[in-house]
N, C-alpha and C positions, 0 to 999 in steps of 0.2 A: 578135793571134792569127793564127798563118801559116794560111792556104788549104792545103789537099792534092789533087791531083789523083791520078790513079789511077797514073801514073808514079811521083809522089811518091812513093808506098803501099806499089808492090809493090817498089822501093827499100829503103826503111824496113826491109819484110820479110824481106826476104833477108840483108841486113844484122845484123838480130839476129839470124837464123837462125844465122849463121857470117861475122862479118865478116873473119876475117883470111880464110878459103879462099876469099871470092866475090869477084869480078875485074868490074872494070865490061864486059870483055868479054863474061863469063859473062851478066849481066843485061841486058847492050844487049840480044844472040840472043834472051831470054823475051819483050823488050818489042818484038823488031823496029823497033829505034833504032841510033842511032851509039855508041860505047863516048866517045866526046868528050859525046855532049849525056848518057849515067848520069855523067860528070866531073863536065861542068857540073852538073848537078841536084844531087848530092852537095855539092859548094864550095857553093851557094846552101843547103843546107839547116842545113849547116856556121853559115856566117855568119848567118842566122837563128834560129839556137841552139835549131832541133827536132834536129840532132842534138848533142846535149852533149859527147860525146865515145867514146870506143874502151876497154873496159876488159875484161881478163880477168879470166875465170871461173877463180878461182886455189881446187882441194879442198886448205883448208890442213892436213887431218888426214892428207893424206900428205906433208905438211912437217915431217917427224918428230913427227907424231902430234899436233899443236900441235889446243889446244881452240877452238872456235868459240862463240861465245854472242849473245845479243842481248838487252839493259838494256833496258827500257819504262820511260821517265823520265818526269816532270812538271814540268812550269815553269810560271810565269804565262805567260799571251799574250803582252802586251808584250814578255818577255824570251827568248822561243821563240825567235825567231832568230840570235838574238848568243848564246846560248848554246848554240844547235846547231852554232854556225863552234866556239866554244870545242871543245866535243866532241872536233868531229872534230881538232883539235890535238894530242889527249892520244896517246900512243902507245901502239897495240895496237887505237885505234880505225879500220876501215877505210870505216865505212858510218855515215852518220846522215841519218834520214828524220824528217822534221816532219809529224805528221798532225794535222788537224781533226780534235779531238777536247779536252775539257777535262782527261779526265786519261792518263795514258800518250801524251804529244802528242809526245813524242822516244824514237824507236827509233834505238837504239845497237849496231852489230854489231860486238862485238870477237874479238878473236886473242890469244890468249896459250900460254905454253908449259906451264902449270900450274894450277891451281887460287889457287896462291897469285899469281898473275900477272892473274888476274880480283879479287881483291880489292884491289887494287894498282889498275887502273883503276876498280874501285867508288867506292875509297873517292876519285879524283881527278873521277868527274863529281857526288858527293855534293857536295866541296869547291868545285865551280862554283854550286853553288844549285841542285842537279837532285835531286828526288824520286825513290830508284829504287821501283819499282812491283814490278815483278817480274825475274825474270831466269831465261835459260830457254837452255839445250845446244842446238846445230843438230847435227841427225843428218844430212843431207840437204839441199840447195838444187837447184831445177831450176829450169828459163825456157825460155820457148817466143813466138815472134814473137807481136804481136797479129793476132788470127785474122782480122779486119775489115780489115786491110791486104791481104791472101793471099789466093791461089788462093779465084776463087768456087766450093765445090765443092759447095753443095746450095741449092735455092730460097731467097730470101730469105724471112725473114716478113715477115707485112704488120704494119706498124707501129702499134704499141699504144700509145702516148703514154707518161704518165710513168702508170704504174699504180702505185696503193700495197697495200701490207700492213697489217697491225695498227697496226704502229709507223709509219708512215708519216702525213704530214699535208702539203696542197697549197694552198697559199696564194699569192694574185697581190697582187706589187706594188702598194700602192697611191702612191697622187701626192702624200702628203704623209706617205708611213711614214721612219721613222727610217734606215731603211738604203740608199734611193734615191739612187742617184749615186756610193754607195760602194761597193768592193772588199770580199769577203770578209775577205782581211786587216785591213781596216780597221775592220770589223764584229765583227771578234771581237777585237780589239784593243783596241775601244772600250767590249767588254763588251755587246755589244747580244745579239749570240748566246747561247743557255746553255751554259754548259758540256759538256753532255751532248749538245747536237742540232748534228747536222751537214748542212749544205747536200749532199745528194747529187748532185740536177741540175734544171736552169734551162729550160724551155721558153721561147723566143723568135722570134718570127714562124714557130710550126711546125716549128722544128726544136730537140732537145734536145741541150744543151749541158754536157759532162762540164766540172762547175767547177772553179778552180782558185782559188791565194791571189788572183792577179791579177785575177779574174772581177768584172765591172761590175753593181751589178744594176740596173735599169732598171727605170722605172715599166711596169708591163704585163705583167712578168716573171712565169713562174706558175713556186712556189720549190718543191721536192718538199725536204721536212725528214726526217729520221731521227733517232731517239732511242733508247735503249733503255727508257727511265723517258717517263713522262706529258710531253705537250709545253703547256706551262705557257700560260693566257693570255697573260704579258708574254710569251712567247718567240713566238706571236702576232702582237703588239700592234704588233712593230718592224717588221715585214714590210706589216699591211693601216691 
């Protein structure tokens, strides 16, 4: 997990702001640095794979009017990965996202130039083994830098810990629960998660930790769960 310093950040930010118009000149002058060390910082951030890569924000609806949509697919756990590379193979698919979730766990964002050009990549992530769930018209797409990188421009609050809601339930790692030592990914792979509850975030020595597949859970770990549906004794049992 790469560190971030406040260089890091306000990099980062500006960056998605408008990467092709920001100039390492333009952002050395905010940070009062040299345009050589936002270089270097950038190339290191580069190589450390926080930043993934450069990609335009393409409205394909003024590409001669071509449709936008997005599939919510289902897979098993195990095969969510290798069948979200497949996915994105199929052509007219530009986007596939994997979420923690048991069902609708692959969003699929396609292009095509007709109606019958969406069932045409339907029917090709059906024939991968994918569940479509639902499927839904993009009217609209917008992005905005994350605001915790940028400009501090009101008090911060005072830090609340992991507070829950209704659905919500906070359980610590215990030293001999089922999921200790292991990754998320490895957790829900293994079937120990339920399908329906998702890890939201991980408190570790005081500070709270947005998880990811990669994310380690650790005996001591206090786990904040989300559900929509009842979160089950077994679902539980793997955590204390």
């Amino acid at each position: 997990m790469a560190k971030l310093d406040a260089t890091d950040e306000h990099i980062l930010y500006r960056l998605s702001e408008d990467a092709r118009n920001t100039s390492a000149p333009e952002i050395a002058d905010e940070l009062d640095v040299s345009a050589s060390t936002v270089r270097n910082r950038i190339d290191r951030l580069e190589e450390r794979g926080v930043i993934a890569g450069y990609h335009a924000h393409i409205d394909y609806e003024a590409c001669e009017n071509r449709l936008v949509g997005v599939f919510e697919c289902t897979s098993s756990v195990a095969e969510q990965e290798h069948l979200a590379a497949r996915a994105l193979r199929i052509p007219g698919v530009v986007n596939v996202r994997e979420v923690l979730s048991g069902h609708g766990n692959i969003h699929a964002k396609v292009v095509a130039e007709d109606t019958d050009g969406f069932t045409r990549i339907a029917r090709k992530l059906t024939n991968l083994g994918l569940e479509i769930e639902t499927e839904e018209f993009l009217q609209n797409e917008s992005f905005h830098p994350y605001h915790a990188f940028g400009p501090n421009t009101e008090e911060p609050a005072a830090p609340t810990g992991m507070e829950t809601t209704p659905n919500d339930t906070i359980l610590t790692v215990a030293e001999d629960a089922e999921v200790a030592g292991m990754t998320l990914k490895e957790a829900n792979r293994a079937g120990l998660v339920g399908e329906n509850v998702v890890v939201v975030a991980v408190e570790r020595d005081g500070s709270v930790i947005a998880p990811r597949g990669d994310t380690m859970l650790e005996v001591g770990d206090r786990v904040k769960l989300f559900s929509p549906d009842d979160i089950t004794e077994r679902d539980r049992a793997v955590f204390a």
